[in-house]
C-alpha positions in Angstrom: -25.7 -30.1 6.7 -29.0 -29.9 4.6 -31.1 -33.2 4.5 -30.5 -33.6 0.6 -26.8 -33.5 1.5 -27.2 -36.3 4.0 -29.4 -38.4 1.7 -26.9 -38.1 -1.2 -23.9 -39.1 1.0 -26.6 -42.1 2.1 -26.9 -43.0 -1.7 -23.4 -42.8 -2.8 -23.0 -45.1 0.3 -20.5 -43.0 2.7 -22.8 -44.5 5.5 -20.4 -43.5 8.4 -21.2 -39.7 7.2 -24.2 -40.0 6.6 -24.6 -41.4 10.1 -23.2 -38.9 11.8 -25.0 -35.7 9.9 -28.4 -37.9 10.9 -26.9 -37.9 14.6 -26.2 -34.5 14.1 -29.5 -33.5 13.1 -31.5 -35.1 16.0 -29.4 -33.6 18.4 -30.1 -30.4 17.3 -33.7 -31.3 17.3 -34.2 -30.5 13.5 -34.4 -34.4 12.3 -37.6 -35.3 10.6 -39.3 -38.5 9.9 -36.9 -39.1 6.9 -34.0 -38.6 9.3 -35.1 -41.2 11.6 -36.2 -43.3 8.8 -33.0 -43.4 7.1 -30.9 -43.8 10.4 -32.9 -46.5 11.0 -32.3 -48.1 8.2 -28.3 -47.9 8.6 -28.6 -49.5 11.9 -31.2 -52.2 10.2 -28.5 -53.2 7.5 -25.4 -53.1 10.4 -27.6 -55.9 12.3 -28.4 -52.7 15.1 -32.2 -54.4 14.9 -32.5 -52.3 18.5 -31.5 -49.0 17.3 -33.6 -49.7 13.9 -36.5 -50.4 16.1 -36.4 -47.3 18.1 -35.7 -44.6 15.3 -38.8 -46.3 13.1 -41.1 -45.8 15.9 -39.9 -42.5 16.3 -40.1 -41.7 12.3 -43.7 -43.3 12.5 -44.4 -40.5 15.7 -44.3 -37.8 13.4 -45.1 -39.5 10.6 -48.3 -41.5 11.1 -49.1 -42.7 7.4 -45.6 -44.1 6.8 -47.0 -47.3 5.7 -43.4 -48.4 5.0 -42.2 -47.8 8.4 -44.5 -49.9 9.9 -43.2 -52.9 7.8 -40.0 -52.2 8.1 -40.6 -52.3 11.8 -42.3 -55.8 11.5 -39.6 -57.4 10.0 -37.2 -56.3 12.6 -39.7 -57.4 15.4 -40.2 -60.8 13.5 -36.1 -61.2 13.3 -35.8 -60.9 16.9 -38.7 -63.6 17.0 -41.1 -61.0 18.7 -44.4 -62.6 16.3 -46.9 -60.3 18.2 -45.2 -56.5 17.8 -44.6 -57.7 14.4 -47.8 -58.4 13.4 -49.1 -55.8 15.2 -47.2 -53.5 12.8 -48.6 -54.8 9.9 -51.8 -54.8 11.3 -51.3 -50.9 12.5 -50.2 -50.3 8.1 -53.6 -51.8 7.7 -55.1 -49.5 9.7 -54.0 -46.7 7.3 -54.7 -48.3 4.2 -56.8 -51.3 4.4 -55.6 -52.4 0.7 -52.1 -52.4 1.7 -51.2 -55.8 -0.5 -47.5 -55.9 1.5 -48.7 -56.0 4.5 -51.0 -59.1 4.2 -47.8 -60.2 2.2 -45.6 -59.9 5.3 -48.6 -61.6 8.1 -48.5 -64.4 5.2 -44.9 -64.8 5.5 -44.3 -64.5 8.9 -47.3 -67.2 9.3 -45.6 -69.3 6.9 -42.4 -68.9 8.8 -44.3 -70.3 12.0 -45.5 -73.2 10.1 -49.0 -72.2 10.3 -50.1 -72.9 6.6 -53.6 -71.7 6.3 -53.1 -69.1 8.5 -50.5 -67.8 5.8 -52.5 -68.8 2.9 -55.5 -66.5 4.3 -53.2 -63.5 4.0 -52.1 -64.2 0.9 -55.2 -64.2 -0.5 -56.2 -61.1 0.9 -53.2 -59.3 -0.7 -54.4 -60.8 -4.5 -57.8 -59.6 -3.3 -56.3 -56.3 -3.1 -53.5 -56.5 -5.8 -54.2 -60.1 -8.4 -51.0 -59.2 -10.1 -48.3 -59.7 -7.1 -45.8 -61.9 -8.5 -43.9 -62.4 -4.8 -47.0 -63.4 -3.1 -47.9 -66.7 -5.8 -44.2 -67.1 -5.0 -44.9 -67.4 -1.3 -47.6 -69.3 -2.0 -45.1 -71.7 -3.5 -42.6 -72.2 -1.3 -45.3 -72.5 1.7 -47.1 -75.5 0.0 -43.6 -76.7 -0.7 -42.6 -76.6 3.0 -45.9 -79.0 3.7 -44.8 -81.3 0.7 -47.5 -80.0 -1.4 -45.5 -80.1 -4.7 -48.4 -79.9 -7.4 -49.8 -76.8 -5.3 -46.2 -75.2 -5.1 -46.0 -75.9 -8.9 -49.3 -74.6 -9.4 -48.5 -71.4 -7.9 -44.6 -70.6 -9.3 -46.1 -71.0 -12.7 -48.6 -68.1 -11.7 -46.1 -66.1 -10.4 -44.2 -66.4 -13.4 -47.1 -65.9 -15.6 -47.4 -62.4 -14.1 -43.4 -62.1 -14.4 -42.1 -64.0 -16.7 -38.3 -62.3 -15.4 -38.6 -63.7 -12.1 -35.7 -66.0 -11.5 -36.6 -67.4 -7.6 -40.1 -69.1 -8.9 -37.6 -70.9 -11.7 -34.7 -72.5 -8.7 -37.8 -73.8 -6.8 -40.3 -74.5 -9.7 -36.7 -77.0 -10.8 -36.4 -78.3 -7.3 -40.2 -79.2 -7.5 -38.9 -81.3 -10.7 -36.5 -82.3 -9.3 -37.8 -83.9 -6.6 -39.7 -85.9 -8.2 -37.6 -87.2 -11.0 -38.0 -84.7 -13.6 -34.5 -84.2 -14.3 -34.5 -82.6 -17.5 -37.3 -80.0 -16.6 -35.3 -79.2 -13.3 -32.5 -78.3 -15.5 -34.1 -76.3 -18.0 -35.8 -74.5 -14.8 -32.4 -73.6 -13.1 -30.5 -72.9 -17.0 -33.7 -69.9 -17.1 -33.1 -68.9 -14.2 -29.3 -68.4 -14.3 -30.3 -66.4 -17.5 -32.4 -64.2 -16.2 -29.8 -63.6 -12.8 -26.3 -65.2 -14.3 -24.9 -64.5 -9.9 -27.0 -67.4 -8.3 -25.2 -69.3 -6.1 -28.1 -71.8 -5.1 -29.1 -72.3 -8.6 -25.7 -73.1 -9.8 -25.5 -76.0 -6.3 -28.8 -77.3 -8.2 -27.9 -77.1 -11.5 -24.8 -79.1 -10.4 -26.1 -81.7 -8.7 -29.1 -82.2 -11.5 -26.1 -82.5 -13.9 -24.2 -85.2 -11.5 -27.6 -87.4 -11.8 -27.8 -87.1 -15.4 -23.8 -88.7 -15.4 -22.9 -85.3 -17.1 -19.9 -84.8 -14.6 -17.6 -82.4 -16.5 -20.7 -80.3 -17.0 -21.8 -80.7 -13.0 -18.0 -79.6 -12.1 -17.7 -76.6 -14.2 -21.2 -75.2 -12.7 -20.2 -75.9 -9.4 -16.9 -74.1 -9.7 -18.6 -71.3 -11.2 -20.8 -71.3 -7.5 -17.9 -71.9 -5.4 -16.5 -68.6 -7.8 -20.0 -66.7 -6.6 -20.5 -68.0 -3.1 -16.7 -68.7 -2.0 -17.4 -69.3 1.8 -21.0 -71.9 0.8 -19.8 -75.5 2.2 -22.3 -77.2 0.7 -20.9 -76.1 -2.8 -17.7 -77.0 -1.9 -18.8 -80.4 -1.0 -20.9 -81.5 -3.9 -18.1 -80.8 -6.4 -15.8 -82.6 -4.2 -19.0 -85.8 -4.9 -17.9 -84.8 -8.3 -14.6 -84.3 -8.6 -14.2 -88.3 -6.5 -16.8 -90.0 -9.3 -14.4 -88.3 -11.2 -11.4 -90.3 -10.6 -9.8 -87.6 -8.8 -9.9 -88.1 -5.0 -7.2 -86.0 -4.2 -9.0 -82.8 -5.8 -12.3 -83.5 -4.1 -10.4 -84.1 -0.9 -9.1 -80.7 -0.7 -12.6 -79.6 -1.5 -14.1 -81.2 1.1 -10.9 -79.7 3.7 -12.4 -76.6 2.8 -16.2 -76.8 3.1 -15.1 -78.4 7.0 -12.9 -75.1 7.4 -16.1 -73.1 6.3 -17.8 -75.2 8.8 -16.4 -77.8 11.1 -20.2 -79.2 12.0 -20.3 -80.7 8.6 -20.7 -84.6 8.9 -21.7 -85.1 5.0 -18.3 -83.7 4.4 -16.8 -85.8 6.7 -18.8 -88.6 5.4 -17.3 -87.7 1.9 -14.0 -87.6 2.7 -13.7 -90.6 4.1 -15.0 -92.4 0.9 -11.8 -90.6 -1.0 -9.5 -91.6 1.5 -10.3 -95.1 1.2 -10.5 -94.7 -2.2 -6.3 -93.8 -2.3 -6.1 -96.6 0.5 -5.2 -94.0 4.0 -7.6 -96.5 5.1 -6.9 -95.1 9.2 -7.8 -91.7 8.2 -11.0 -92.8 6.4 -11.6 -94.5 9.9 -11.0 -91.3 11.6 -14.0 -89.0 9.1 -16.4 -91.2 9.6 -16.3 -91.3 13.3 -16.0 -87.6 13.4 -19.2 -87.9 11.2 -20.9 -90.0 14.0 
């Protein structure tokens, strides 16, 4: 089968076919970088990080300048928490193009991932050296000033970001937690409304949105948001378990119950959902069985 055959039965996503004519090709020693490539990336998407690893490095053989490879390859080194191949990738992209913004982009996020804050911050900064206009790395800059609890820093940098794009819904959820956090209600909610505008399937913002709702007493708004996420995201246990919250300061304990059954199905390990339920159990009075969730909880 010719390559353009295999790549359009990639694209119209008959992977298993696609897989095999890729297979097929290698064997019969007429693969070429793009066959490795996209092999590769099949394996990366079925969680095969091995495989991935193996057929980039052999796409990267023959194909030396593949900047793409190489982070491709750095991100399945850094998933199986191998820091140094992974940035050695990077740093081998750099080598062929020393203005390669995504690369400094990936050593910032990896960095940030380790915790190492200035260390990220220094790549960053390189990529805007390189490209000013990179929305996702002022985001990154964001959400590592947020993981150190610098919140006027993280809001500093979302609003950047979103200067630059002003369709960028993930600098809006954590630009609204920012607010969020520290009491802002009204501007966290107009933060996560924007952003489920600009991408109406957002599970995370809708859990927000929710629980900013629940403060503000607006409970019949809070529950029909969160049912809307538990709609989007039906195996989240978290969702489940703030609109059970809800549905209990609701006056109906028996609803939020049920909610909370299911968030503990979705993930027995869950003591705020044990916690939960035990409040609505006392609250109908199966005073025993309250007993019993909170020492679960414990």
């Amino acid at each position: 089968m010719k390559l353009d055959e295999l790549i359009g039965l990639h694209a119209s996503g008959q992977l298993e076919a696609a897989e095999q004519g890729y297979r097929h090709a290698i064997s019969d020693n007429s693969a070429t970088s793009v066959v490795y490539e996209n092999l590769a990336l099949i394996c990366y998407n079925a969680g095969r990080l091995d495989e991935a690893i193996q057929h980039w490095q052999t796409a990267v053989k023959l194909k030396p300048d593949n900047l793409e490879v190489f982070l491709r390859l750095g991100i399945c080194f850094n998933l199986k928490g191998d820091y140094e191949a992974a940035s050695s990738s990077c740093h081998e992209a750099l080598k062929v193009n020393p203005a390669y913004a995504e690369a400094y982009n990936n050593l910032g996020v990896m960095a940030a991932e380790r915790g190492n804050l200035e260390e990220a911050l220094k790549n960053y900064r390189k990529a805007l050296c390189v490209r000013p206009n990179y929305a996702d790395v002022h985001y990154n800059i964001g959400n590592a000033y947020l993981a150190h609890g610098q919140i006027n820093e993280a809001i500093n940098a979302y609003q950047q970001a979103l200067q630059v794009n002003p369709n960028y819904p993930d600098p809006y959820l954590n630009l609204g937690n920012c607010h969020y956090a520290c009491g802002r209600i009204d501007e966290a909610i107009a933060c996560f409304q924007t952003a489920l505008k600009l991408r109406p399937i957002f599970p995370q913002v809708c859990l927000n949105l929710g629980n900013a709702l629940t403060v503000q007493g607006r409970l019949d708004e809070a529950i029909a948001t969160l049912s809307a996420a538990v709609e989007m995201a039906p195996a989240y246990p978290e969702v489940r378990n703030n609109l059970g919250i809800v549905l209990n300061e609701k006056g109906k304990p028996d609803q939020a119950i049920a909610c909370y059954q299911k968030a503990l199905e979705l993930n027995p390990q869950y003591p705020e959902a044990y916690v939960n339920m035990g409040i609505a159990l006392k609250t109908l009075g199966r005073l025993q069985e309250s007993v019993d969730c909170y020492k679960k909880a414990i």
